[in-house]
DRENTIVO-763969 format. One record per atom (N, C-alpha, C): x, y, z; residue in three letters. Coordinates in pm, whole numbers, plus 50000, padded with zeros to 5 digits. Example, Ala and Ser with C-alpha at 12.3 -4.5 7.8 and 13.67 -1.06 7.14 Angstrom:
2
513194943150780ALA;512304955050780ALA;513204967050780ALA;512854977550708SER;513674989450714SER;512905000350787SER;
***
This chain:
417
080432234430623UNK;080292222230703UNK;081102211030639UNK;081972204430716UNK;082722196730649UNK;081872182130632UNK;082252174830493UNK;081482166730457UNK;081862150430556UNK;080582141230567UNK;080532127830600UNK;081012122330502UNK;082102110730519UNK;083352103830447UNK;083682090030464UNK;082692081930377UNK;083022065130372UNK;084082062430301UNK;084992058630331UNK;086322051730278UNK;086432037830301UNK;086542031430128UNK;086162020230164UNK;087942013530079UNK;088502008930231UNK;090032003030235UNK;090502007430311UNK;091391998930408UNK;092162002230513UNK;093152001430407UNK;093771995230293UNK;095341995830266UNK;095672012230258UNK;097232011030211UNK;097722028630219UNK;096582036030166UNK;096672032530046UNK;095962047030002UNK;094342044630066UNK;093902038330136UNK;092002041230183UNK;092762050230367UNK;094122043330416UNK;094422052330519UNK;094582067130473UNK;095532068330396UNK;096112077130350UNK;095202087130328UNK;094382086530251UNK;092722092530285UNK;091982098730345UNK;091812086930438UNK;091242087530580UNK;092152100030707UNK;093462092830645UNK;093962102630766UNK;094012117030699UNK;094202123930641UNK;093912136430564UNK;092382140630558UNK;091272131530540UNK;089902137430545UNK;089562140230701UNK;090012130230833UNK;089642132730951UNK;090292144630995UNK;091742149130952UNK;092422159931005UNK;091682172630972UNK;091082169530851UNK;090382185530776UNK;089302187730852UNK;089112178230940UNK;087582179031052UNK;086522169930985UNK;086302163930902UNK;085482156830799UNK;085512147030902UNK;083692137430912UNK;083082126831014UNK;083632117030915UNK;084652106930937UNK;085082098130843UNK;084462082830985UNK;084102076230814UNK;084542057830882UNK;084712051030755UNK;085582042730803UNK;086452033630726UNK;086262022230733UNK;085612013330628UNK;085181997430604UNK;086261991130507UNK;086661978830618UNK;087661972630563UNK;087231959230581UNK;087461950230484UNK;087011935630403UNK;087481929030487UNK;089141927430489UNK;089851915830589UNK;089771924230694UNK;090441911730805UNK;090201915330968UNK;091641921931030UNK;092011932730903UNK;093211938630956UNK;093471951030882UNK;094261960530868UNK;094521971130797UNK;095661965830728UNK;096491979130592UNK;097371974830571UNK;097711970930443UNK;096581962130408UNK;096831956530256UNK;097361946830221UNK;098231952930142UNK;099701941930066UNK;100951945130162UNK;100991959630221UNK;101971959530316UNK;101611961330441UNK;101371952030481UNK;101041952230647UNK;102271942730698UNK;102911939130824UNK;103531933030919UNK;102621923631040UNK;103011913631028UNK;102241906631098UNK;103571894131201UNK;103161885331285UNK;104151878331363UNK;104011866631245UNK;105361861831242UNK;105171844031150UNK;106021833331288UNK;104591825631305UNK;105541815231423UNK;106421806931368UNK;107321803131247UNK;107881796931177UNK;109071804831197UNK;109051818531171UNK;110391823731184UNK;110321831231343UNK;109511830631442UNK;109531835831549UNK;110061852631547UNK;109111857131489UNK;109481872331439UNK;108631881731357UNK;108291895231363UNK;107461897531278UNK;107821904331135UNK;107331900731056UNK;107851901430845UNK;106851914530813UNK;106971917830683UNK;106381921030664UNK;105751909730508UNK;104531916730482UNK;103961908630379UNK;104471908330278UNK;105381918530242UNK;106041916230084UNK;107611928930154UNK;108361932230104UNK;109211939430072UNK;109231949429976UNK;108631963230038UNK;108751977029951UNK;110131984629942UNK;110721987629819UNK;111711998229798UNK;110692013629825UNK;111132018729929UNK;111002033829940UNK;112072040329989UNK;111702052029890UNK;112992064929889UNK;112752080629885UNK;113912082529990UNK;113982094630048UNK;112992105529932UNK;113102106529811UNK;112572113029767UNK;110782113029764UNK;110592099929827UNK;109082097429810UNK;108232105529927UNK;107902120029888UNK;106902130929936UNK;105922129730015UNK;105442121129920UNK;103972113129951UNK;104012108230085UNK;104842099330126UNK;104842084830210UNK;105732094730335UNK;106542102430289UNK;107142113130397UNK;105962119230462UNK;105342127930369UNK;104192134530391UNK;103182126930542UNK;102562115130477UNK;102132109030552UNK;102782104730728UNK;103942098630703UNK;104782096630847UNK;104772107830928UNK;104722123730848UNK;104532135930917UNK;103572136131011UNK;102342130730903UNK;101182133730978UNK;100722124331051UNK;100932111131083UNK;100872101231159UNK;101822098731259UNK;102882108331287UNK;103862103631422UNK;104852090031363UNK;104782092431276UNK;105222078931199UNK;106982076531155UNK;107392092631159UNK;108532098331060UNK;109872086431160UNK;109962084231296UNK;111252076931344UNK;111142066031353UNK;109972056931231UNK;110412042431217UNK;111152043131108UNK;111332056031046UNK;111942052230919UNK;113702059730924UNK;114082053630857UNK;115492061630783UNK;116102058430689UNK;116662069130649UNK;117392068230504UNK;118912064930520UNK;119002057530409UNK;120972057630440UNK;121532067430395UNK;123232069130449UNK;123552078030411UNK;123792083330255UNK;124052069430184UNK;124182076430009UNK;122992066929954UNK;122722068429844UNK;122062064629755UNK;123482052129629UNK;123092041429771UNK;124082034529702UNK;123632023029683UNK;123532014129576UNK;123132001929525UNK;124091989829447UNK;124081982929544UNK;125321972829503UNK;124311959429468UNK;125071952929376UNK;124561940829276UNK;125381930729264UNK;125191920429220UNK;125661909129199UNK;125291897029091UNK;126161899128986UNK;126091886928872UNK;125801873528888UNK;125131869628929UNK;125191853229007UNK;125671848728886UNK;125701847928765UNK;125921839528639UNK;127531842628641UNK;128321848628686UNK;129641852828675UNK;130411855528802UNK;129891860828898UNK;129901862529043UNK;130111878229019UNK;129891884728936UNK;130781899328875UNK;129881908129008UNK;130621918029102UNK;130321926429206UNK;130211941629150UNK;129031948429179UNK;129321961829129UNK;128461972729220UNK;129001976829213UNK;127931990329280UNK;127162001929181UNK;126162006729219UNK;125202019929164UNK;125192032229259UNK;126362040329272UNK;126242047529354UNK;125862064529320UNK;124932066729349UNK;124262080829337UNK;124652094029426UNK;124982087429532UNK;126132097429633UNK;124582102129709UNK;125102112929773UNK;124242116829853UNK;123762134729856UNK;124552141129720UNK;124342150429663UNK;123192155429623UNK;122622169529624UNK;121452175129553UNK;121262184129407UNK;120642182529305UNK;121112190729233UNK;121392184929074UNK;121192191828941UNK;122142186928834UNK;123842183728906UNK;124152195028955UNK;125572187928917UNK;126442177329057UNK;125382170429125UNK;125422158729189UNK;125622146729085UNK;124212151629047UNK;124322142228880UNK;124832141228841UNK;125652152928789UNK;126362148928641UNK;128162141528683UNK;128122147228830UNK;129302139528908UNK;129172125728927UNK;127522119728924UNK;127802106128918UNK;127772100828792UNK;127312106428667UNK;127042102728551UNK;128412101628485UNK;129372108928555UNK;130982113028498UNK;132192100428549UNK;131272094928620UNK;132472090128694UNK;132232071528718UNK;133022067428640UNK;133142054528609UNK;133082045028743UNK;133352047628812UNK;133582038828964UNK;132012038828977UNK;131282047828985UNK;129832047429065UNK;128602044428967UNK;128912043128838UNK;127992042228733UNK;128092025828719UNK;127022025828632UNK;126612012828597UNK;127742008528508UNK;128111998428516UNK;129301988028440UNK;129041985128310UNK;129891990628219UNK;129441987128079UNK;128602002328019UNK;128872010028008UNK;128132020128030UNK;129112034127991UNK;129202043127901UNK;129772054027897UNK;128732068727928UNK;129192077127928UNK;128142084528056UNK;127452095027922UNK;127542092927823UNK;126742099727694UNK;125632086427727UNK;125982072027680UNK;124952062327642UNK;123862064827749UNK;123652068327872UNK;123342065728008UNK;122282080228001UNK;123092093527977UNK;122132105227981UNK;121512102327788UNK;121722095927737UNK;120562094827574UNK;119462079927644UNK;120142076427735UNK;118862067227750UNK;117852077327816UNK;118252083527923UNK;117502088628012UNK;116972096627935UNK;117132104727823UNK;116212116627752UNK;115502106127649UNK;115732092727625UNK;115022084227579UNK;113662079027681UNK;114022078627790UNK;112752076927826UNK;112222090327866UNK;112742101927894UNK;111682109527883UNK;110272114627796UNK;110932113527639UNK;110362105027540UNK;109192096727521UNK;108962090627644UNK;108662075427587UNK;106852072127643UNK;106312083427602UNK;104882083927637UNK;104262072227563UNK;103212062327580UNK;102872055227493UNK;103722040227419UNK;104982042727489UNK;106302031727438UNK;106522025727568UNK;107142012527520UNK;107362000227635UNK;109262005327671UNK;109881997127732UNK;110832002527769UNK;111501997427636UNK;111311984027600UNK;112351978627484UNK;111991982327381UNK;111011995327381UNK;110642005227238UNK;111612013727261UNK;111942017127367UNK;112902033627415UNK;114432025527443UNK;114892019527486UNK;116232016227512UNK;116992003827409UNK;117962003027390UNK;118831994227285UNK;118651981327408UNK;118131969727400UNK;118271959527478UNK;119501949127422UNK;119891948327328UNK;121331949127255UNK;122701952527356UNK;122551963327418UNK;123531974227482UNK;124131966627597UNK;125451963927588UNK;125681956627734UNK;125541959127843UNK;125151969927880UNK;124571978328003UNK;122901970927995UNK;122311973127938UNK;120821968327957UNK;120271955528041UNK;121051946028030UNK;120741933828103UNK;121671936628271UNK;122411944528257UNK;123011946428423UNK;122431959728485UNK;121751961728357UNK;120891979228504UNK;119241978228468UNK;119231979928340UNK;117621987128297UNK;117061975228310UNK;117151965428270UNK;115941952728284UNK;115561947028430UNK;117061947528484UNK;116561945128645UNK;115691957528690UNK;116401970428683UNK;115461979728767UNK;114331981828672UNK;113491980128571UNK;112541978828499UNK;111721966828560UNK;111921955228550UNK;111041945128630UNK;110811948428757UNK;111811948928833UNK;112121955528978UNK;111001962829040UNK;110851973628938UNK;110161984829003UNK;108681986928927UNK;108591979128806UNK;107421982028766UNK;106781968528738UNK;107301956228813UNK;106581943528799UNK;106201940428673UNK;107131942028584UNK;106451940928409UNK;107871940828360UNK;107971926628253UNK;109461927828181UNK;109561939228063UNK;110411940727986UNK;110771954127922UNK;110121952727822UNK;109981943727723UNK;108831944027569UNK;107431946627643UNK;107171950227785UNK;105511950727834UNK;105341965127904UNK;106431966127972UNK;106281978028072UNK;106061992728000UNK;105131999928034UNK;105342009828007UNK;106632021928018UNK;107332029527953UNK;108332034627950UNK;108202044528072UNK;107182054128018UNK;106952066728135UNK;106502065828251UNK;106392051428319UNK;106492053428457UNK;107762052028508UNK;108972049028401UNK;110322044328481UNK;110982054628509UNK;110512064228383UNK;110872080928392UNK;110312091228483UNK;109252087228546UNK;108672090128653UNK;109092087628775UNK;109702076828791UNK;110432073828922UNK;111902076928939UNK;112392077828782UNK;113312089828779UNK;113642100328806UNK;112422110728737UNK;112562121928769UNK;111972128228913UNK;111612118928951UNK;111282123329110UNK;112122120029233UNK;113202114529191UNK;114312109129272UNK;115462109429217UNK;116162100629130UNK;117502100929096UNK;117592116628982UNK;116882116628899UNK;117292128128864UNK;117352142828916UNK;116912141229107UNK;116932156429147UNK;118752153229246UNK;119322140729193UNK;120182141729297UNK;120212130329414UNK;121172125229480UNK;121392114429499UNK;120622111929678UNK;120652124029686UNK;119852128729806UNK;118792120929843UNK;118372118729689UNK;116512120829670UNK;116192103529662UNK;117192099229612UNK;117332084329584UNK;117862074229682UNK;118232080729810UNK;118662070929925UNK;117282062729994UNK;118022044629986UNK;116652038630008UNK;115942044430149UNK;115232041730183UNK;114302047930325UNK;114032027530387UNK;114592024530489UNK;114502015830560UNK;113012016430708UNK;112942009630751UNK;112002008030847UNK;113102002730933UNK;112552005131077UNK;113271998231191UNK;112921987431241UNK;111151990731212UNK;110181978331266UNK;109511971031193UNK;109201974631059UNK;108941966630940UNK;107371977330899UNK;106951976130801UNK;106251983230724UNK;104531986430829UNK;103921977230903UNK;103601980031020UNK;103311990931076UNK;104931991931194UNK;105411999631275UNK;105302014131226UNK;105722015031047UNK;106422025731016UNK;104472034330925UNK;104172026530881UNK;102742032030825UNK;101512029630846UNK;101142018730895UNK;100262012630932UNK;099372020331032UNK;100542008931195UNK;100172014831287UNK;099992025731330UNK;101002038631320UNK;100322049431308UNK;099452057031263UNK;099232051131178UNK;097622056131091UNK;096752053031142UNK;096442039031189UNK;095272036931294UNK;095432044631450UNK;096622048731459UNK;096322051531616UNK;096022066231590UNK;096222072831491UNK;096152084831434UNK;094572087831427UNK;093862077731382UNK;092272078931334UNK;091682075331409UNK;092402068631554UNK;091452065931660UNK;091552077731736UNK;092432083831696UNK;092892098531833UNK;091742106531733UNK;091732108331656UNK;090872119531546UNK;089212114831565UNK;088942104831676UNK;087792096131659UNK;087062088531537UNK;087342084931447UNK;087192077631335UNK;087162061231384UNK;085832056331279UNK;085712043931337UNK;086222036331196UNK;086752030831265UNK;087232018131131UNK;086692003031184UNK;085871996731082UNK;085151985931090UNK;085711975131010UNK;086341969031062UNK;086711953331003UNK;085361943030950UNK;086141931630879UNK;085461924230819UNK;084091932030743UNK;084461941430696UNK;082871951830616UNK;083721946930429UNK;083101937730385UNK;083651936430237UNK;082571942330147UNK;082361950730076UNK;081731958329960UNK;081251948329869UNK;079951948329847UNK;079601939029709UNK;079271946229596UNK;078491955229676UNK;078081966029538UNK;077461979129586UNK;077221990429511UNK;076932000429541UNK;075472007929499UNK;074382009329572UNK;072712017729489UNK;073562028829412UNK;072782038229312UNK;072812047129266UNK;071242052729263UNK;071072068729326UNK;070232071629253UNK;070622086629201UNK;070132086929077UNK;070342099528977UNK;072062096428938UNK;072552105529013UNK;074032107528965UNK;075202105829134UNK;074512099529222UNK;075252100729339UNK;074732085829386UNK;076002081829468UNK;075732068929527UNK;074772068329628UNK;074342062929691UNK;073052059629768UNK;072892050929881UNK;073842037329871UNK;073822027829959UNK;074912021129929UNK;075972019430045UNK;076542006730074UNK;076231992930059UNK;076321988730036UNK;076471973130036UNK;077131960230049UNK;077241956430171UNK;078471949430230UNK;078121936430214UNK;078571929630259UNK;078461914030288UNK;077821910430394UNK;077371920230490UNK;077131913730661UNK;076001930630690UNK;075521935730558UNK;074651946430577UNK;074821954830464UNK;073891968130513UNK;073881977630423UNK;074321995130474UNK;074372002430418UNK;074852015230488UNK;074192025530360UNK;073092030730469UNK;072522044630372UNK;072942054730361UNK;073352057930234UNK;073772076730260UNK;073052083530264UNK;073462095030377UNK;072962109430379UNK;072712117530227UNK;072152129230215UNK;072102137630099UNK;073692141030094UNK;074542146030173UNK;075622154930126UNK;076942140130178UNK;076622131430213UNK;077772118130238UNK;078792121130053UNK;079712114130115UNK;080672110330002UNK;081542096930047UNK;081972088929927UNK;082232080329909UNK;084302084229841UNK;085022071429898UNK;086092070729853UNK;086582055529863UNK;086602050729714UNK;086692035029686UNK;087942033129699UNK;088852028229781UNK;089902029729754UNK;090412011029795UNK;090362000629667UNK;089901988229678UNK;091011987329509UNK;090871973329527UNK;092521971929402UNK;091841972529323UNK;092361970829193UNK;091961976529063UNK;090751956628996UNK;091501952429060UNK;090351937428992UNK;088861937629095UNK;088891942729189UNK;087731945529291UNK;087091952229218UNK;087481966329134UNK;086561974829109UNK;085231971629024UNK;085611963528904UNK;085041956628801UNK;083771951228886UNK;083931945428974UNK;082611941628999UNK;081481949229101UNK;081841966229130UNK;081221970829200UNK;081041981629094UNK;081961986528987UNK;081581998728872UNK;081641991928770UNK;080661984728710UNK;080881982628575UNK;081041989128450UNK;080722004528510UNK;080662011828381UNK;081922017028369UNK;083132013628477UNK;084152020228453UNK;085642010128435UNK;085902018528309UNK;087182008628221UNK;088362014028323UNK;088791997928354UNK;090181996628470UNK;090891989428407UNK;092471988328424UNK;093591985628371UNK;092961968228425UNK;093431960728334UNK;093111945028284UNK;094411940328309UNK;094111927828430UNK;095741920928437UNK;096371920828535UNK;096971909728582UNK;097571917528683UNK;099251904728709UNK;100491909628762UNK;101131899828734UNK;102041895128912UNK;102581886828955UNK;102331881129037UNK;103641892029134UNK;103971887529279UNK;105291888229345UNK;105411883329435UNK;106421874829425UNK;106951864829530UNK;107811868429643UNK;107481868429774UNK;108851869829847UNK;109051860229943UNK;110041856029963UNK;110531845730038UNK;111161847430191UNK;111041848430327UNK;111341852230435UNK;112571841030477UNK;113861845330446UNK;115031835030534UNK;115101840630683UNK;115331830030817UNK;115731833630911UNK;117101830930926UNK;118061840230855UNK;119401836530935UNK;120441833231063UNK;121701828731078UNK;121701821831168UNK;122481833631279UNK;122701845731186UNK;123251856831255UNK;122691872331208UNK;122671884231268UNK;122371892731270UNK;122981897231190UNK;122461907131059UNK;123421912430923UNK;122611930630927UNK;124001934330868UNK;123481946930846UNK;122111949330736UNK;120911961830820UNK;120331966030747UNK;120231964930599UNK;120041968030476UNK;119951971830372UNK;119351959330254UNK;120131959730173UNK;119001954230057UNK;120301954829914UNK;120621944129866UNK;120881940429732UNK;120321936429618UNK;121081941029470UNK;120061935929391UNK;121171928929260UNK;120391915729238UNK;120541903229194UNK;120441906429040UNK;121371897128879UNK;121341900928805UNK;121331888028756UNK;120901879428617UNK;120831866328590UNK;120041858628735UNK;119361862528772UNK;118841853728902UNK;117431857028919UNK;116271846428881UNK;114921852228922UNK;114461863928975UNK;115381867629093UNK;115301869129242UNK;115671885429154UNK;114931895329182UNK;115651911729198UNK;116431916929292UNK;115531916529439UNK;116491920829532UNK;116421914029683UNK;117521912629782UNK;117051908329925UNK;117671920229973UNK;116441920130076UNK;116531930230136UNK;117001925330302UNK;117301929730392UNK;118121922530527UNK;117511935030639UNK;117191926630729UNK;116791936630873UNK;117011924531004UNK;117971927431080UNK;118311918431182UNK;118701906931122UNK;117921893531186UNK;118771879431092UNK;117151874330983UNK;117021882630893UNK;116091881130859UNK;116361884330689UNK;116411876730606UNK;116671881330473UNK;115341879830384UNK;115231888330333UNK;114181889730289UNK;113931888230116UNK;113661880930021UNK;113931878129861UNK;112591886129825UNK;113111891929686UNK;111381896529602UNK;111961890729487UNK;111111886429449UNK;110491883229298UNK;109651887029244UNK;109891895129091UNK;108441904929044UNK;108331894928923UNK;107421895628878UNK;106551890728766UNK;106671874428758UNK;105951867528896UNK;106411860828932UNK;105041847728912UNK;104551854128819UNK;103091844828769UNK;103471825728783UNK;104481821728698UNK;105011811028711UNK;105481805928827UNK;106521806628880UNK;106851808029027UNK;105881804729166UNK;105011812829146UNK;103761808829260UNK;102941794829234UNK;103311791329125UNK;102441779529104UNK;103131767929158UNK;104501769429214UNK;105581761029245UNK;105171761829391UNK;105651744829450UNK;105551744829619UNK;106201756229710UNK;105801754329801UNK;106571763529884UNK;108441756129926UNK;108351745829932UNK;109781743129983UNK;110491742229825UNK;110091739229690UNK;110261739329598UNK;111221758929526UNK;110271764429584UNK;110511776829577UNK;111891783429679UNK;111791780129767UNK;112891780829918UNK;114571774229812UNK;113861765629803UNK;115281755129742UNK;115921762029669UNK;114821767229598UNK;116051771729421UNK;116371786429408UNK;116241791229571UNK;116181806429583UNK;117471806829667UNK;117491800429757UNK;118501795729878UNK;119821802629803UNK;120501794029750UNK;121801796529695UNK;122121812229644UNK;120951818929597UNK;121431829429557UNK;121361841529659UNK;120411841229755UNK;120741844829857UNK;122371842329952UNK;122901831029961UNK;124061825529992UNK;125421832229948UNK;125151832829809UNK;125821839329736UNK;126041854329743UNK;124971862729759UNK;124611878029730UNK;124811879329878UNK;125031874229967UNK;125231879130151UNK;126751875130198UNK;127101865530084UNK;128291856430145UNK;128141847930281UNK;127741843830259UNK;126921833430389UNK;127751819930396UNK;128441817630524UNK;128991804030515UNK;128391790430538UNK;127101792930571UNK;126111783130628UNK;125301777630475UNK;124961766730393UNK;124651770030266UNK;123071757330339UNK;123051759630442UNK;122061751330517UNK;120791761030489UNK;119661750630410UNK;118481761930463UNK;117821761330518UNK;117351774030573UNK;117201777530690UNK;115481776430754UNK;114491779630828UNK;113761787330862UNK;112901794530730UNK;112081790630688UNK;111481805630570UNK;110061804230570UNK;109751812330541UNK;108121814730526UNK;108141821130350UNK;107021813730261UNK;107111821330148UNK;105281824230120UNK;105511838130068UNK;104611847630058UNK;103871850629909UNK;103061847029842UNK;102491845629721UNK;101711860629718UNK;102071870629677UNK;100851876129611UNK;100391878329429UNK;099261868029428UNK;099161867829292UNK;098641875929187UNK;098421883829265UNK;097571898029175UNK;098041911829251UNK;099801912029239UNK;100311923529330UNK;100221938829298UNK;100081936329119UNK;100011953129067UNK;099371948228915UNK;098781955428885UNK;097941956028748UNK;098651958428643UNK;098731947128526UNK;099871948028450UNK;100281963928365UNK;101431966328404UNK;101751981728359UNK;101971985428217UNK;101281987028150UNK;101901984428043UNK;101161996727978UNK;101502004027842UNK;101182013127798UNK;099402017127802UNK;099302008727732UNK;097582006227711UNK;097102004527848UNK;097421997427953UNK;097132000828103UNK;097062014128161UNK;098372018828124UNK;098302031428186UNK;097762043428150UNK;096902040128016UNK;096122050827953UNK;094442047728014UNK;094322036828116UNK;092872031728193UNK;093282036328282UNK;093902042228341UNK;094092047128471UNK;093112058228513UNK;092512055228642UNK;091312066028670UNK;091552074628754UNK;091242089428733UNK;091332097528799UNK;090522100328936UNK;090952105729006UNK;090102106629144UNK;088642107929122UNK;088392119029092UNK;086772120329034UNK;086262112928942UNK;084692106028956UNK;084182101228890UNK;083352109928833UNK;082012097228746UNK;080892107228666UNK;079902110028759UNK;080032100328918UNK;079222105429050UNK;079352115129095UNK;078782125129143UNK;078662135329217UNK;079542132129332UNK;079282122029437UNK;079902119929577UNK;081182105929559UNK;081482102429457UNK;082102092129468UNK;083992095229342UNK;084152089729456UNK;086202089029445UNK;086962078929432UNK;088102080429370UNK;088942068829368UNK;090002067629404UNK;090202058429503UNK;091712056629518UNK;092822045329520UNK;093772042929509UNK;094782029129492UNK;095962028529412UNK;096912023129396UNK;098122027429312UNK;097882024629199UNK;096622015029167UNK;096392014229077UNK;095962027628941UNK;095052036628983UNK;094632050928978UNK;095762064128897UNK;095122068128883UNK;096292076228770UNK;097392087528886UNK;097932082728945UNK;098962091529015UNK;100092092828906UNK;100642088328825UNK;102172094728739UNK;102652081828790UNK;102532072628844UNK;103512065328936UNK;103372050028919UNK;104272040328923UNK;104202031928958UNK;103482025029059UNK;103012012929047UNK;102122008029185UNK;102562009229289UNK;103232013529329UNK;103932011629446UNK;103502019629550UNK;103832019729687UNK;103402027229804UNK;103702037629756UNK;104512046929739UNK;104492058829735UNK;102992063929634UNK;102472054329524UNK;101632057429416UNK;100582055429540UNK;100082045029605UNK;099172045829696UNK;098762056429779UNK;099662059529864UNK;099602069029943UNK;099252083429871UNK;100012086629758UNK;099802092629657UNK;098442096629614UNK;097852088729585UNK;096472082429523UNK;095262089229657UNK;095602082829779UNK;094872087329867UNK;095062103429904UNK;096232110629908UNK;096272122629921UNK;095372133729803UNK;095162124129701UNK;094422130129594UNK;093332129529589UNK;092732115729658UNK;091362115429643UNK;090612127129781UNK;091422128429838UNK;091032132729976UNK;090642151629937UNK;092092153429864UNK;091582167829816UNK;090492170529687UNK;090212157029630UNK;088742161929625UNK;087532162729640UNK;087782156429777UNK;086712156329809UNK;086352169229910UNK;087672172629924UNK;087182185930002UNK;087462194129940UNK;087682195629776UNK;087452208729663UNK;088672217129689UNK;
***
């Protein structure tokens, strides 16, 4: 008999979940806090830019399983696409210096070692020994920050590894843990360039995960209940017992199961007995409405707050990771001193600014850092019926959607053993 299944989070990983426990035939419902699904990446309309954004700007790539996986199973797979290479172009704002990161669109070591060989597509400053001893340096690097594992000295380091180190793991290099960078390595650029082409949305993060997940769990009959926020949880013996919301309570059955899938600073006050990664550090993104329609894709910024803008229609999109300082700044304050480098990195003749909406999330990922990532909790608890899920959670992975989604595909299989 397949088991009754409270999942408590609409973001990816409480969908992600959900949609895998309802498919297995499992009676699922889903209690969600705010009055929307989604999370940190949901899409919503902004009447300021007359258009709909999404809440922050995710890098996802072709190689990400997980988040593929999911679009499979939600009808989801033709909001998305990949470009054709795994190509990443940058820009020195401190010099104006132009370069590209091109990975090609090859599968395989010797995709690799064709881009590792070849000076045009590699990182600038860079000989293709220094580049494969970093990379077996961070394989290495269990327990070490990145500026334990790499020469930050190296003139390559400030034009590749520190950007894509903040970039991707919201943590500067004396903090970040090493082995998640090697993790997002070896699950993408090191199988080949294939694996590393960004994955775009057509309709914005929404269109492409969201919504299909809910229309997915309404076809599967699954009820998902808004405004249900969790305060705390009964226990009796060794299995949870009762819900506890804000606006009621919810009794469990003998054989019910539970899947928390709620950010990592939430948890603290519903499991006290369980040690969660401490910290968390900010990301800023900034919404320009441009004055013309630009190609798709996404650049990334070097000497400039700013990591990367990403572009969909006339819509440019800025991230800023570890952006604790920053958020404490006004909103038009923030617009101002971002403007130009956007201007710069698009070639934009208009240096007028524009239209923007800016987006604070101040607690976007739990600071990554070695000693963090050794609190990372595994799906199963010391409860009999109770699970965990969130990017926060020990997937191998960075916070990121793919770790979410990730996270939920895991908690889901164990709950069905």
């Amino acid at each position: 008999m397949s088991p009754r299944v409270h999942v408590i989070g609409a973001g990816l990983a409480g969908l992600s979940a959900a949609v895998r426990l309802a498919k297995s035939g499992s009676d699922v419902t889903v209690f969600e806090a705010a009055p929307h699904a989604g999370g940190r990446c949901r899409s919503f309309y902004d009447k300021s830019l007359d258009t709909i954004i999404d809440n922050g700007a995710h890098l996802m790539m072709s190689g990400n399983t997980d988040i593929m996986a999911l679009l499979e199973l939600t009808g989801g797979r033709n909001e998305v696409y990949a470009l054709e290479r795994a190509k990443f172009d940058f820009l020195d704002v401190s010099n104006e210096q132009r370069w590209s990161v091109d990975l090609g669109a090859g599968r395989g070591k010797l995709a690799l070692l064709a881009w590792i060989f070849d000076a045009g597509r590699r990182p600038p400053n860079v000989s293709p020994w220094a580049l494969i001893l970093d990379v077996l340096a961070l394989k290495q690097s269990k327990g070490k920050t990145v500026a334990n594992c790499l020469d930050t000295t190296a003139p390559h380091f400030r034009g590749f590894w520190e950007p894509l180190c903040v970039g991707v793991l919201n943590a500067h290099p004396d903090e970040a843990a090493a082995e998640l960078l090697w993790a997002v390595f070896e699950e993408t650029v090191l199988l080949g360039g294939y694996y590393a082409r960004p994955l775009l949305t057509r309709r914005g993060l929404g269109a492409a995960l969201v919504d299909p997940a809910l229309k997915t769990l309404k076809d599967l009959g699954v009820d998902v209940q808004f405004g249900k926020r969790l305060q705390s949880l009964d226990f009796q013996e060794d299995r949870v017992s009762c819900l506890n919301f804000s606006n009621g309570a919810e009794v469990l059955g003998a054989t019910d199961q539970v899947v928390l899938a709620i950010p990592h600073f939430a948890i603290e006050g519903v499991l006290d007995d369980l040690a969660v990664p401490h910290g968390a550090h900010a990301i800023l993104n900034v919404h320009f409405r441009l004055d013309d329609v630009v190609e798709a894709g996404f650049k990334g910024l070097v000497g400039s707050p700013v990591q990367w803008v990403f572009t969909r229609g006339d819509i440019a999109s800025v991230t800023m990771s570890v952006a604790d300082d920053w958020v404490k700044k006004s909103a038009e304050d923030i617009a101002t001193a971002l403007w130009p480098d956007v201007v710069k990195v698009l070639n934009l003749k208009n240096d007028q600014i524009p239209p923007y909406r800016v987006i604070k999330e101040r607690r976007a990922t739990f600071v990554q850092s070695p000693k963090a990532v050794s609190l990372r909790a595994n799906p199963q608890t010391k409860y009999e019926n109770l699970y965990l899920a969130g990017d926060w959670t020990n997937t191998g992975l960075p916070a990121t959607i793919e770790s979410a989604v990730r996270s939920g595909r895991k908690a889901a299989e164990a709950v069905l053993g």
